[in-house]
C-alpha positions in Angstrom: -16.0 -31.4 -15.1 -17.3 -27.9 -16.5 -14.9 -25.3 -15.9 -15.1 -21.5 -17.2 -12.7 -19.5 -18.8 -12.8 -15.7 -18.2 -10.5 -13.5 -20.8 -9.9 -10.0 -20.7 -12.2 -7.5 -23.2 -9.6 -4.7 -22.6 -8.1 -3.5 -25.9 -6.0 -0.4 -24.8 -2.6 -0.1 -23.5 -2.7 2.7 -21.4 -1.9 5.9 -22.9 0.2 4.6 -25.2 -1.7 4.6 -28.6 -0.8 0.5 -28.6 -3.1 -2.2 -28.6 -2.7 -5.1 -25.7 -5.9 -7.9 -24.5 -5.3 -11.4 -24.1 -1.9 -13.3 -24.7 -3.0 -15.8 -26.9 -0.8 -18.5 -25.8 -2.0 -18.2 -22.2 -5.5 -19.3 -23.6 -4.6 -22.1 -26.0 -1.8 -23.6 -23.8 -4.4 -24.5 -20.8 -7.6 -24.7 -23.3 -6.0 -27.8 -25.0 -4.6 -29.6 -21.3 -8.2 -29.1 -20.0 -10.2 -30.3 -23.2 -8.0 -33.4 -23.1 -8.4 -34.1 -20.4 -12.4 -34.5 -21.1 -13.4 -31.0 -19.4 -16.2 -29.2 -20.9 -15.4 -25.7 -21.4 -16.7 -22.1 -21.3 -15.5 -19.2 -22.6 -16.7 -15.6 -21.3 -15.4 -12.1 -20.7 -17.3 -8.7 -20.0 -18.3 -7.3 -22.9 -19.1 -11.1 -24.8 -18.0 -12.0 -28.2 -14.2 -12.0 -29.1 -11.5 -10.8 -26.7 -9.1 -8.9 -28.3 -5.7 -10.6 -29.0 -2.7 -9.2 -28.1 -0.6 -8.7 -31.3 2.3 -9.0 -29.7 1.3 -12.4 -29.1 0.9 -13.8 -32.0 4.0 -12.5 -33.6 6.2 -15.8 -34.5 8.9 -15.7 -31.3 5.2 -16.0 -29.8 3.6 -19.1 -31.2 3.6 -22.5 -29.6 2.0 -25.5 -30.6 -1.3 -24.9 -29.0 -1.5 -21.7 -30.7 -1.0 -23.6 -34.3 -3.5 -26.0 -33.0 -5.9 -23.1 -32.4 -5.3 -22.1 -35.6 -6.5 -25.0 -37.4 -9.2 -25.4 -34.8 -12.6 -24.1 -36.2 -15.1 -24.9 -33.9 -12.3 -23.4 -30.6 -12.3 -20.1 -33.0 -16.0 -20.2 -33.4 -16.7 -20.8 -29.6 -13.5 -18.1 -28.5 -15.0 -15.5 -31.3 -18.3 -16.0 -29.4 -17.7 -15.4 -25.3 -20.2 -15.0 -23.2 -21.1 -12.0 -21.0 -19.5 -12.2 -17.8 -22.5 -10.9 -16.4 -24.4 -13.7 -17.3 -22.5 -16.8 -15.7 -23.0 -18.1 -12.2 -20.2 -19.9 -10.2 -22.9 -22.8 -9.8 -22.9 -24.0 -13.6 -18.8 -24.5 -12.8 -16.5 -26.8 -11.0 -13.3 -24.7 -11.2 -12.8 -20.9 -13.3 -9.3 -20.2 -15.3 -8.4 -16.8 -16.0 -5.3 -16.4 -18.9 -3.7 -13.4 -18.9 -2.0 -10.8 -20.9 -2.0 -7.1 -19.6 -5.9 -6.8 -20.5 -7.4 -7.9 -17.3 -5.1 -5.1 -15.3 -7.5 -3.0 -16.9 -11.1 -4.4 -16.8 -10.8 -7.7 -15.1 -9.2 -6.5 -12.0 -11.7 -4.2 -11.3 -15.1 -5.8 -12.7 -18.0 -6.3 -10.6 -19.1 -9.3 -11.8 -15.5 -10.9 -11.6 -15.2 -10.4 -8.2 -18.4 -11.7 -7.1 -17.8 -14.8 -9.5 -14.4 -15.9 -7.3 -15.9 -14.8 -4.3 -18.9 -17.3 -5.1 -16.4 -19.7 -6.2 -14.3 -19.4 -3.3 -17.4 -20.0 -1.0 -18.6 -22.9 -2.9 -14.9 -24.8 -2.3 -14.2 -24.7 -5.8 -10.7 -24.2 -7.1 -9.9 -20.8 -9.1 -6.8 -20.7 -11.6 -4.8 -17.6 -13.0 -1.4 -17.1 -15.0 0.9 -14.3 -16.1 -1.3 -10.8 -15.5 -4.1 -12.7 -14.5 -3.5 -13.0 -10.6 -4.5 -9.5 -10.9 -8.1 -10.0 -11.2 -7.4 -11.1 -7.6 -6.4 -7.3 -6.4 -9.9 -6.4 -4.9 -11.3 -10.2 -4.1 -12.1 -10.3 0.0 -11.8 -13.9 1.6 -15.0 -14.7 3.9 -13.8 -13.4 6.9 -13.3 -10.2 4.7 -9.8 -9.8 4.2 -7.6 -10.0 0.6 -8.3 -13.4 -0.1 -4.3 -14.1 -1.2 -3.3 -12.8 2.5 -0.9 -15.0 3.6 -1.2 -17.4 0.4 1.5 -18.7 -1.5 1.0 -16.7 -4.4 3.5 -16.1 -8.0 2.0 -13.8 -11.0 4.4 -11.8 -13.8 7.1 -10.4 -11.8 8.6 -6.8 -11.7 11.3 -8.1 -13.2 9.6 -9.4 -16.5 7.8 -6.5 -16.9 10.8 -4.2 -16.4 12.1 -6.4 -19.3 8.9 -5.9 -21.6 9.3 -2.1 -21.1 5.9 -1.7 -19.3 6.7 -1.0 -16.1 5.5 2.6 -16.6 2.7 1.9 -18.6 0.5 -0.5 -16.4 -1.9 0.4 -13.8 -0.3 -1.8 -11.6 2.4 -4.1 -11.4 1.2 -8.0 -10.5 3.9 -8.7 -8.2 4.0 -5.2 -5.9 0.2 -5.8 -5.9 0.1 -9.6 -4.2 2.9 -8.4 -1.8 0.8 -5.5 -0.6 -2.5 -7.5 -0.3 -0.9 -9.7 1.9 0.2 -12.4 -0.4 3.5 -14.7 0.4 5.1 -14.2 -3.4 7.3 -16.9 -4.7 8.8 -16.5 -8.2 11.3 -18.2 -10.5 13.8 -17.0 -13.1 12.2 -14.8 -15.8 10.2 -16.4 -18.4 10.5 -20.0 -16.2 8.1 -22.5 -15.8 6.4 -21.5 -11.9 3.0 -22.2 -10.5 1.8 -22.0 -6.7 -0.7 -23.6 -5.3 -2.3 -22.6 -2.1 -5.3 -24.6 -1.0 -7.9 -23.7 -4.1 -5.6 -21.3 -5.4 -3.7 -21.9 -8.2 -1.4 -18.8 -10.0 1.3 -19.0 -12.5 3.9 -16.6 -13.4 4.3 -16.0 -17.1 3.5 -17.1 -20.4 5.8 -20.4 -20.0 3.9 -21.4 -17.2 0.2 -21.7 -19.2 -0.2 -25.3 -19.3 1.3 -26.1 -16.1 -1.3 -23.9 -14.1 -3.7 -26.3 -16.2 -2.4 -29.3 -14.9 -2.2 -27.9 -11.7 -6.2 -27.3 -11.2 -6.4 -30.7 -13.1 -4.6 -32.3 -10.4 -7.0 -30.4 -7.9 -10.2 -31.3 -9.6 -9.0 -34.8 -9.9 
């Protein structure tokens, strides 16, 4: 199985002179279930090369064992420091895409082109699309065939208002995950803050936070298998 990962290339947080991108943990955690489980990988975001890293996220309170494995990991860092263009990948090379999050992809992924189109194409194709944390937000502007939001009326989870209220973002982001699948249409379920939850819905799979990484692996794992 052949399955992309798309990560954010957004380095800004807002306007507040900080830095955000991708919560490392949200890519390690689900890299390492899918490798293991004999998947070949691909890594990509929109501007290619290395997607920024959250700093945040790789402050010690942050690091799991699948980020320690990263770290000792050369050729993952050589391949991650290395992403392809998003512009340049077809839904057709893949059998399922993963998106990991981190507030980045509110920013660029959520609006790009070329994201949209890829999980459209993949939606169309019957192949399964995964996202955790920020990530269902790349889902804001993604029609279904018959043109709708394509999470209306899908059980759907995502970082809650609640968690972000508790990271003291609320005012910062462009959007806030969980207002955002409500208003699209989406049937929101969510656990406690910071628990393990995942939905899956047909070929959609979300999960809510950074706990929940590796489980939305396993979750298009048990799809694709």
């Amino acid at each position: 199985m052949h399955i992309l990962m798309v990560m954010t290339s957004h380095d800004q947080l807002g306007d507040s002179g900080k830095k955000t991108g991708l919560w490392l943990e949200e890519f390690a955690a689900p890299f390492y279930v899918l490798k293991d489980a004999g998947a070949t990988i691909t890594l990509a975001s929109p501007k290619g090369g290395k997607p920024p890293i959250d700093p945040n996220s790789v402050e010690p309170d942050a690091l799991t064992p699948a980020t320690e494995r990263l770290s000792g990991d050369a050729d993952t860092e050589a391949q991650f420091a290395n992403t392809r263009k998003l512009n340049d990948v077809s839904a057709s090379e893949f059998d399922a895409v993963f998106y990991p999050g981190g507030h980045g992809p509110l920013w660029d992924l959520a609006e790009d082109s070329d994201s949209i189109r890829l999980i459209e194409e993949m939606f169309a194709a019957n192949k399964p699309v995964a996202s955790v944390c920020h990530a269902p937000g790349v889902l804001r502007h993604v029609k279904a065939t018959d043109g709708e939001s394509l999470v209306s009326g899908k059980r759907v989870t995502g970082f809650s208002n609640s968690e972000e209220e508790a990271v003291q973002l609320t005012d910062i982001v462009p959007f806030l995950v969980e207002d955002m699948l409500k208003a699209n249409g989406g049937d929101y379920h969510k656990a406690d803050d910071w628990q393990v939850h995942v939905e899956t819905d047909g070929l959609l799979i979300t999960g809510q936070n950074p706990a929940s990484s590796a489980a939305t692996a396993e979750a298009l794992l048990a799809l694709l298998q």
